[in-house]
C-alpha positions in Angstrom: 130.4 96.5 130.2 129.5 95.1 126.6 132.0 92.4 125.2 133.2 94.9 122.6 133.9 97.3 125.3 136.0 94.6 127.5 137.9 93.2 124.6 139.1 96.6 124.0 140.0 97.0 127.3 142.2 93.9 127.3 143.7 95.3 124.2 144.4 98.6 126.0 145.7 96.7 128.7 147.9 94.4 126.9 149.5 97.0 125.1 150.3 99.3 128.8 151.8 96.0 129.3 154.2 95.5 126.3 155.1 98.7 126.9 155.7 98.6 130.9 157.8 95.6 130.3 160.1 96.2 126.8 160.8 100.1 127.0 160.1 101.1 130.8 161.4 98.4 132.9 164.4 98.2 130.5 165.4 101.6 130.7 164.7 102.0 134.5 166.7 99.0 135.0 169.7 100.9 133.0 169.2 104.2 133.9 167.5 103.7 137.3 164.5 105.3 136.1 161.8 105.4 133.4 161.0 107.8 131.0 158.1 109.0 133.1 160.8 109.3 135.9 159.5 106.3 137.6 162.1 103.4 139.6 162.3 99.9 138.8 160.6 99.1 141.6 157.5 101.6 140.6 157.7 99.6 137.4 157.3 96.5 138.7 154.2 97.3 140.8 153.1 99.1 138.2 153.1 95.8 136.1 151.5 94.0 138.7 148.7 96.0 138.7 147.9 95.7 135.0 148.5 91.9 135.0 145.9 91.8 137.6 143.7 94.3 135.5 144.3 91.8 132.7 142.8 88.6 134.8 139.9 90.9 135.9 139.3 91.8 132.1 139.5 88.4 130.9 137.5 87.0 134.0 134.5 88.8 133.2 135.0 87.7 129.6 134.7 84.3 130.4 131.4 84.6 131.9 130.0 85.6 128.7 128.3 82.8 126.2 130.0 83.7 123.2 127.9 81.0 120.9 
């Protein structure tokens, strides 16, 4: 992948996040489930996994020489 590409990415990723964390864990933890239907705990994992998506994203941005 292209820096463009992987900063893209991380934007995509960041924003899955936002969302995961302010509309669907909120309303799962009120409701006891999102608006895809998903549980808190689905959520949760669910965050997890893009958070670690996130480090992977921004690992492999690092190895770049932006100069």
């Amino acid at each position: 992948m292209n820096e463009d590409t992987l900063i893209a990415r991380l934007g995509d990723l960041h924003q899955q996040l936002e969302q995961l964390e302010n509309v669907d864990y909120m309303t799962a933890y009120y409701k006891g489930y999102s608006s895809q239907g998903d549980d808190l705990e689905t959520i949760k994992e669910k965050i997890a996994t893009v958070n670690d998506q996130i480090q992977q994203v921004e690992d492999q941005l690092a190895s770049f020489d932006f100069q």
